[in-house]
LOBA-251033 format. One line per 5 residues: number of its first residue (from 1); their letters; for each residue x negated, y, z of N, C-alpha, C. Coordinates in steps of 0.1 Angstrom, whole numbers. Each point is the difference from the previous one (the first is absolute). Last residue first. Layout:
BEGIN
NUM = a = X:Y:Z:X:Y:Z:X:Y:Z  ...
***
This chain:
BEGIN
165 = xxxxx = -264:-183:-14:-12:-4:10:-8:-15:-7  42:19:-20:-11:6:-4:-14:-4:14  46:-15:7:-4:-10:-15:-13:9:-2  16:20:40:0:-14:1:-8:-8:-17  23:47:-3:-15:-4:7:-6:-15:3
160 = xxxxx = 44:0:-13:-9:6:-15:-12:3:9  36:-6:25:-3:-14:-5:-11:2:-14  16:36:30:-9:-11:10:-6:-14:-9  26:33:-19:-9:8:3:-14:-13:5  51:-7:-7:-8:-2:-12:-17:4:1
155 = xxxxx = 29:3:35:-6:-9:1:-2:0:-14  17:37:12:-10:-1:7:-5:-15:-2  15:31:-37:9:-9:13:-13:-4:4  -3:40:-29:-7:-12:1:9:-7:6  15:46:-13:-9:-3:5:-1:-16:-3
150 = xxxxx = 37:28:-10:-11:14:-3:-16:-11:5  56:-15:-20:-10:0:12:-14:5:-6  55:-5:-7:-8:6:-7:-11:1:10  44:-35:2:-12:12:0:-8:4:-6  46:-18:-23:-11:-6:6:-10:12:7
145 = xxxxx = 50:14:1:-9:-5:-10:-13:-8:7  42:11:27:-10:6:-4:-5:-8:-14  36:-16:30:6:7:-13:-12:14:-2  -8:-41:29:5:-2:-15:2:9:-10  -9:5:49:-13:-1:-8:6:-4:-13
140 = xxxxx = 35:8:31:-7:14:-3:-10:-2:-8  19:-43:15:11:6:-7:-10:16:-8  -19:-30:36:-7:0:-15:12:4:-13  -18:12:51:10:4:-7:-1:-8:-15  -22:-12:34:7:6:12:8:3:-11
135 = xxxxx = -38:-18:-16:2:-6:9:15:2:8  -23:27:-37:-1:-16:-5:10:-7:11  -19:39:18:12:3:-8:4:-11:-10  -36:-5:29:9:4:8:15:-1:-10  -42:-1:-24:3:-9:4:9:-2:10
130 = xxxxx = -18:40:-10:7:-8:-12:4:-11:5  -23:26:25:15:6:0:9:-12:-12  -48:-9:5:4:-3:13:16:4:1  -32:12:-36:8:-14:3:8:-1:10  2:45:-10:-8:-6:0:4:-10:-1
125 = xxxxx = 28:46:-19:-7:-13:10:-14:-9:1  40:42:-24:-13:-3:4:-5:-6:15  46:10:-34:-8:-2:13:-14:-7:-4  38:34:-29:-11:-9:4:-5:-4:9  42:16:-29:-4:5:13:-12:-14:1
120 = xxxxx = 34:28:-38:-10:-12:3:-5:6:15  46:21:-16:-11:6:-2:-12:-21:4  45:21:14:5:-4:-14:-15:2:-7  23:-14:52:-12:7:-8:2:-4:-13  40:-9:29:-5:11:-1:-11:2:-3
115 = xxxxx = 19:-41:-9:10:8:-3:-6:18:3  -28:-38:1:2:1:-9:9:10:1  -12:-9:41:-14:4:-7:6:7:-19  25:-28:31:7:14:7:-12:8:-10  -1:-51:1:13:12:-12:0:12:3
110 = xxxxx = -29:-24:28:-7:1:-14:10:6:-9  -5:-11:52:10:12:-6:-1:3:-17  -17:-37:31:16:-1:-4:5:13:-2  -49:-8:2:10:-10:-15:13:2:5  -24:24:25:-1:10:-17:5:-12:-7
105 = xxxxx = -6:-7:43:12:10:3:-1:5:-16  -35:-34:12:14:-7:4:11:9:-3  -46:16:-1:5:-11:-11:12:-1:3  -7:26:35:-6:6:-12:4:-12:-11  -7:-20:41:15:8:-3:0:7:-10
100 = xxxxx = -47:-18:6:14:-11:-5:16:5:0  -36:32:14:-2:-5:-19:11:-9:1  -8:29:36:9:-6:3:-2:-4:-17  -31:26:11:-2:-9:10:9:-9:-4  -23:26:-36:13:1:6:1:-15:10
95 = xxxxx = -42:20:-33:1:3:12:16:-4:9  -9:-12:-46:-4:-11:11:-3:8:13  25:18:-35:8:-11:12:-13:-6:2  -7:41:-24:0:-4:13:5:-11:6  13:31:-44:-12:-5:5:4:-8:13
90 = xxxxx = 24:16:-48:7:-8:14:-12:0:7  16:24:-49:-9:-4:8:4:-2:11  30:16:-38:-3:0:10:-8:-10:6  19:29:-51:0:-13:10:-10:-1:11  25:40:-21:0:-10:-9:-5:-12:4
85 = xxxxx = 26:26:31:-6:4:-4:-3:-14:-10  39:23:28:1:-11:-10:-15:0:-11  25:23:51:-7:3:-7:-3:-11:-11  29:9:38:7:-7:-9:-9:5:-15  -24:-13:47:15:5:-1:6:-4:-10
80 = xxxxx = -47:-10:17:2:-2:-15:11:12:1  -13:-21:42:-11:10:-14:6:3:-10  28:-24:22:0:8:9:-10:9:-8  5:-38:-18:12:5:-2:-1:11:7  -34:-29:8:-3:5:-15:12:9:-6
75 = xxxxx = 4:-27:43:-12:11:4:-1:6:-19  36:-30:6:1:6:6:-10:13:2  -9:-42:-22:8:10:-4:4:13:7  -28:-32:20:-10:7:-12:15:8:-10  -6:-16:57:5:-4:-14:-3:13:-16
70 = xxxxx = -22:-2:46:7:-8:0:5:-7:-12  -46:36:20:16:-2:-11:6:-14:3  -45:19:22:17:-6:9:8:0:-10  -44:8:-13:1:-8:6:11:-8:7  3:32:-46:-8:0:13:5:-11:6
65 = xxxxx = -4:9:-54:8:-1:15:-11:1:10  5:25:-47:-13:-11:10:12:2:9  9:16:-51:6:2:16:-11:-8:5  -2:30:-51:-2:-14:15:6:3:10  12:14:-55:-1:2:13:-3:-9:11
60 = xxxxx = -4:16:-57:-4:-10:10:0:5:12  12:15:-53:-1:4:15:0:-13:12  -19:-1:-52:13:0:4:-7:2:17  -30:5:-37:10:6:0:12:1:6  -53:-22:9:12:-3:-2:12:14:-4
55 = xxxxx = -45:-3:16:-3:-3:-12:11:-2:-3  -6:8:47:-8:12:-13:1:-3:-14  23:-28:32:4:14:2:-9:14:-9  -17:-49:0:17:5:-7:3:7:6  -45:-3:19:4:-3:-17:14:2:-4
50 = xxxxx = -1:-3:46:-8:16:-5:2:-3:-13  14:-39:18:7:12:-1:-5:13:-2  -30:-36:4:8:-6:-11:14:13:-1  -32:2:35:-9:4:-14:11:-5:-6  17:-9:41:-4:13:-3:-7:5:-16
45 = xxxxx = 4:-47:15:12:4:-8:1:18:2  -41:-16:12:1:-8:-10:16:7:-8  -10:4:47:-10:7:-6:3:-2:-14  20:-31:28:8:12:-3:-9:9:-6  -5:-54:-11:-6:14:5:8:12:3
40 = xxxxx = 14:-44:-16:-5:-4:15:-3:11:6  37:1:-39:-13:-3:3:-6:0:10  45:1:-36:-7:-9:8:-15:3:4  54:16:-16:-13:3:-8:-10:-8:19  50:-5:-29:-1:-1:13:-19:-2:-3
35 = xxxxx = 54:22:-12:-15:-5:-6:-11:-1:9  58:10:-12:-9:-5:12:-15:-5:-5  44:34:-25:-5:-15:2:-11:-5:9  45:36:-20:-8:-10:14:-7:-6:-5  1:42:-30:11:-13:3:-8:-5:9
30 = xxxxx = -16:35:-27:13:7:5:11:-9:8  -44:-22:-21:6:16:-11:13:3:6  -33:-39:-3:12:3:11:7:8:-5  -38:-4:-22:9:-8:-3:12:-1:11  -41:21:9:10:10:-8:11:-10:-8
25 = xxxxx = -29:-16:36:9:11:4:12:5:-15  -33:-34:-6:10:-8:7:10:11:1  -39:14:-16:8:-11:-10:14:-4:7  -36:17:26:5:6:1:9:-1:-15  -24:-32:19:11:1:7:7:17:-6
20 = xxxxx = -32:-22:-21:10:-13:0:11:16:13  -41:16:-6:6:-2:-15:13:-7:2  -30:-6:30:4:15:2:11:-1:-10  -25:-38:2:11:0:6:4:11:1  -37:3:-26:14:-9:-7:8:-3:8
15 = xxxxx = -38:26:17:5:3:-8:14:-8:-7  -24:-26:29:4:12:7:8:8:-8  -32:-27:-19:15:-14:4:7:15:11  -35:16:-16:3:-2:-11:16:-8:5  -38:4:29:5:10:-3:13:-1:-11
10 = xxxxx = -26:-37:11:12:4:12:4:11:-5  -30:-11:-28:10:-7:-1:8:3:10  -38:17:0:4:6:-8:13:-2:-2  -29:-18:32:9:8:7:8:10:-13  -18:-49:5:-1:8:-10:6:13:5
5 = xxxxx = 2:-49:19:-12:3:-6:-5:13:-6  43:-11:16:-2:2:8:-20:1:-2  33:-3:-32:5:13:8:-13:-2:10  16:-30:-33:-10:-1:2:-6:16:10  43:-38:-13:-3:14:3:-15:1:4
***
């Protein structure tokens, strides 16, 4: 990846993960499926949802959790009601204090996700959430598709500076 020499190329590697995910949404098309969008910057995944909400045809709803959510069905079920929007945005777990209960309460409610959202639902994470969720649920991380990631990993970052010095 030469992304990191080229801010044309970061741009561009940006664009095609946009692409990828919002590929992902409409192939869902009216059906559960879990997609798990990756980036270190919240500023960053702001610019990446303004784009598909402006450039996208299909209705896109966010939730951001707050600090004290607990469990992530539960709080998305309460927003939501018995509203069935075409597919749904997830912000904030890295603001959510209780993140490990959070992981922990969405893998064992992961059938409750498929039987009542009939729509793609996206979480947006960082490494740091990612790797939690690798860790605490790897039942919930399977039945996502491979991430879709908006940024650099941090040590590819550190190990490509390094070789360029």
């Amino acid at each position: 990846m030469n992304s990191l020499n080229n801010p044309q190329d970061l741009l561009t590697d940006i664009k095609v993960a946009t692409k990828r995910l919002e590929r992902a949404i409409i192939v869902s098309g009216g059906e559960f499926s879990l997609i798990l969008a990756c980036s270190n910057s919240v500023k960053k995944q702001q610019q990446i949802l303004s784009y598909l909400t402006a450039s996208s045809l299909i209705n896109i709803q966010e939730i951001t959790l707050s600090p004290t959510d607990e469990t992530l069905y539960t709080t998305v079920k309460s927003v939501l009601g018995t509203a069935q929007p075409e597919a749904l945005m997830i912000l904030g777990l890295e603001s959510v204090e209780a993140i490990n209960q959070l992981i922990l309460s969405t893998n064992m409610m992961r059938d409750e996700f498929r039987k009542s959202f009939h729509f793609p639902v996206v979480l947006w994470l960082n490494d740091e959430i990612l790797q939690k969720l690798i860790w605490l649920a790897p039942d919930l991380k399977n039945w996502a598709a491979n991430t879709i990631r908006f940024d650099v990993a941090q040590k590819q970052l550190i190990e490509t500076t390094a070789l360029s010095a």
